[in-house]
Structures are given as structure tokens and as C-alpha cells.
N, C-alpha and C positions, 0 to 999 in steps of 0.2 A: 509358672516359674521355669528358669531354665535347666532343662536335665543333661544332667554332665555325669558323664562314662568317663573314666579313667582307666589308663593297659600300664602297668607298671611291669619292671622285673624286680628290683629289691624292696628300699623303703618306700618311694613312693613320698618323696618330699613336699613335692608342689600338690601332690592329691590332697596329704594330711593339712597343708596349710589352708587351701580352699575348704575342705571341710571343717576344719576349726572355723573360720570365715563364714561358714553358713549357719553355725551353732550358735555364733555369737550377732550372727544377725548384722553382720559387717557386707552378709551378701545374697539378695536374693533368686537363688539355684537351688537344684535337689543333685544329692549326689547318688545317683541313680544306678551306678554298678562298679564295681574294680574288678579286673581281670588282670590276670597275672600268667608267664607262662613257664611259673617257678612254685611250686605246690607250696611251700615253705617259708613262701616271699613276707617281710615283717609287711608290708603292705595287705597283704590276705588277713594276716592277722588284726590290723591295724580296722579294716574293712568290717571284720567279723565284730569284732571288740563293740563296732559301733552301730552296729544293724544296716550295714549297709551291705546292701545283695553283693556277693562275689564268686568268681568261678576262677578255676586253674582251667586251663587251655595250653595242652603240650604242642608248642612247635614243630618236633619228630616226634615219627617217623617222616609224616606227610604235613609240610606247608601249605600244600597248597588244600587239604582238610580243615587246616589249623584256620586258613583264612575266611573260608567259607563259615567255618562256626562263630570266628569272632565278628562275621560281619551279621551274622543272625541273631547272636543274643544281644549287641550292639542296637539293632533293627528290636529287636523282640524289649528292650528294656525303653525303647525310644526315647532313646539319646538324641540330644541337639545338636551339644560338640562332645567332642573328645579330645581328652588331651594326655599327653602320653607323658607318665613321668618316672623318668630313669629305664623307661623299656630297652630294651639295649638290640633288638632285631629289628627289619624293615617291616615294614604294614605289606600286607599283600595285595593286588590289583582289586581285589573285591568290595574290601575294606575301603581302598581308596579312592575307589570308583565311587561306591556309595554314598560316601561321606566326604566327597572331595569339597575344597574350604572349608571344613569344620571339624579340622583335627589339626591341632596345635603341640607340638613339642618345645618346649623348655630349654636350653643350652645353657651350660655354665662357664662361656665366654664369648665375645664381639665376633661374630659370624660374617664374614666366611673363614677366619682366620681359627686355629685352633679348634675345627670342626672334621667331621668325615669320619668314616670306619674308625673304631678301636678308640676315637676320641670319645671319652667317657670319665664322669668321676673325677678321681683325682687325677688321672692320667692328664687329664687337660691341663689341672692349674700346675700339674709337674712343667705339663710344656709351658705355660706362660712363664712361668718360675724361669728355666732354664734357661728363658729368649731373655730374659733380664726387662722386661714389661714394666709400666709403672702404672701403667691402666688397665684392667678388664674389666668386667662386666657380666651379662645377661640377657641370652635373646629368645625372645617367641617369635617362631618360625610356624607358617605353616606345613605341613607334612607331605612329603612326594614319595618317589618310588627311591629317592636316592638319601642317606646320611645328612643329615643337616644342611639340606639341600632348597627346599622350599623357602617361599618369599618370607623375609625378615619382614613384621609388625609392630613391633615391639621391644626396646633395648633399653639399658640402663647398664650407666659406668661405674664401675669400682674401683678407687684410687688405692695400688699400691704402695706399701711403704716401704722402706729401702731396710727395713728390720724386719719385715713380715718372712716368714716360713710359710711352707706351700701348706700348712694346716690354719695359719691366718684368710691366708689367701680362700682357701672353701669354704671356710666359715661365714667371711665376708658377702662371699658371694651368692652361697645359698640363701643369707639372709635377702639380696637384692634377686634372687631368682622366685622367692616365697609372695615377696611385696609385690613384683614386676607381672605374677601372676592372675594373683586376688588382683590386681587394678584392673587387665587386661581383661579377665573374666568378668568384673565391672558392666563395663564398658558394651561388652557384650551382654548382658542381662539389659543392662540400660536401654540398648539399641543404638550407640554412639557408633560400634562397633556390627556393621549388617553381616551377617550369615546368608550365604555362606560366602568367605571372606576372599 
């Protein structure tokens, strides 16, 4: 089966949906480790809750420490993919050397638009909000050295409504970023989807 690493910073939305997804037998993976670089993160929690291996790994003092140990217990828990959900820092050269095509981050909107540094959360669907949008979305990226910068795989549209608030707006879309995952994760179990991508 395939073993999937997750690096969150908070919740950890696409990790908990994929694990529901393996519980309920909607998908066959093991969810082999959560790492977080938030000691506190509801993700650690979420992790522990479920017996699923997890570690804190602090970013400071030293990144390029930080990288080297999450490319070892990454390696050490032998992980297939990884996929990053709501991490909010870059993967370091080690990580991504190693694991290059088979680390996937998440986006919570149509990429390359409303992407890069500091786009995160709700910050995003503010900016979509703001731009007066009627469509966002959902994208799975592969992971590079840059912000939401690797090759799009995977997307899925969300129709705004002209009454929605930017708390519609992430509800909506976290729901199309839950689904767009479990599929894409699919896909790859399946083999539809070759590693590394």
C-alpha cells in the first residue's frame, strides 16, 4: 500500500481528510508519519489522537538542520509521497532532492494566480474576494524550491456567488481542496498517477 508522510503547520486539512479516506476504506495508503514545525500544531494532535507516528521538527535556529532531519525521518518512515498540508515554510534542497516528484502541496485557489509568499488561508480567498472573482478553485502542485511554484496536476473550480463572503468562499473551497485530494491520492495508489510525477 502506499505510505504517505504529511509536514503540516496548523490543521492539517488535506492530511485529516486523506486519513478519514483510509479509515473508511475510500483509499488504499497508510498514513505513515505527520510532521509539523509547530509543537502545538491541531495536526500533531489530530496525528496523535489516531496513532499515527508524529514528530515536531523546529525550523530555528538552523534550516538547514531542520532539513536534513525531515529528510531522514521522511527516509526512515519510508514514505512514498508527501504531501504538505497548510505547511506554511519552503522544503529544503535535501528534502527536495530526495523526494523530488513526490511531494505535493495543496493550494486554495487557480495557480499561478493568487499564489506565492504570504498567500496562505484565508489571506487567498480575501484576495480572490477583493478582485471580485466569480470562479476559484483548487490546485495540486508539485513542490519546488519556490511558493506555489511547481507544475500544476491537478485542479478543480469553485463557483462564486455574488452573496458569498470570504468565509463562504473557504468553506467551499476547502471542501473542493478535501475531494481534489483523496482523488488525486487515488490515482496514485492506483498507478493512473506514476511516481515520481
Amino acid at each position: 500500500m502506499l505510505r504517505i508522510a504529511f509536514v503540516a503547520s496548523n490543521n492539517g486539512s488535506s492530511f485529516r481528510a486523506i486519513s478519514q479516506a483510509i479509515h473508511r476504506g475510500d483509499l488504499k495508503a497508510v498514513a505513515c508519519l505527520v510532521v509539523s514545525d509547530r509543537p502545538t500544531s491541531a495536526a500533531l494532535k489530530y496525528a496523535q489522537e489516531e496513532a499515527i507516528p508524529s514528530i515536531y521538527i523546529p525550523t530555528q535556529p538552523c534550516e538547514d538542520t531542520a532539513d536534513e532531519a525531515l529528510r531522514w525521518e521522511l527516509q526512515n518512515a519510508e514514505a512514498e509521497l508527501i504531501v504538505l498540508s497548510g505547511y506554511l515554510r519552503k522544503l529544503g534542497p535535501r528534502t527536495l532532492t530526495t523526494f523530488e516528484g513526490r511531494i505535493l502541496n495543496v493550494h486554495p485557489a487557480l495557480l499561478p494566480r493568487f499564489g506565492g509568499k504570504g498567500m496562505y488561508g484565508r489571506k487567498v480567498h480575501q484576495a480572490v474576494f477583493d478582485a471580485g472573482e466569480s470562479v476559484t478553485g483548487a490546485t495540486i502542485h508539485l513542490v519546488d524550491s519556490e511558493y506555489d511554484h511547481g507544475r500544476a496536476i491537478a485542479s478543480r473550480l469553485v463557483d462564486i456567488d455574488p452573496s458569498d463572503a470570504v468565509e463562504d468562499i473557504e468553506r467551499k473551497v476547502m471542501k473542493a481542496e478535501c475531494d481534489l485530494i483523496i482523488e488525486t491520492v487515488r490515482r496514485v495508489s492506483c498507478g493512473d498517477l506514476k511516481l515520481p510525477l
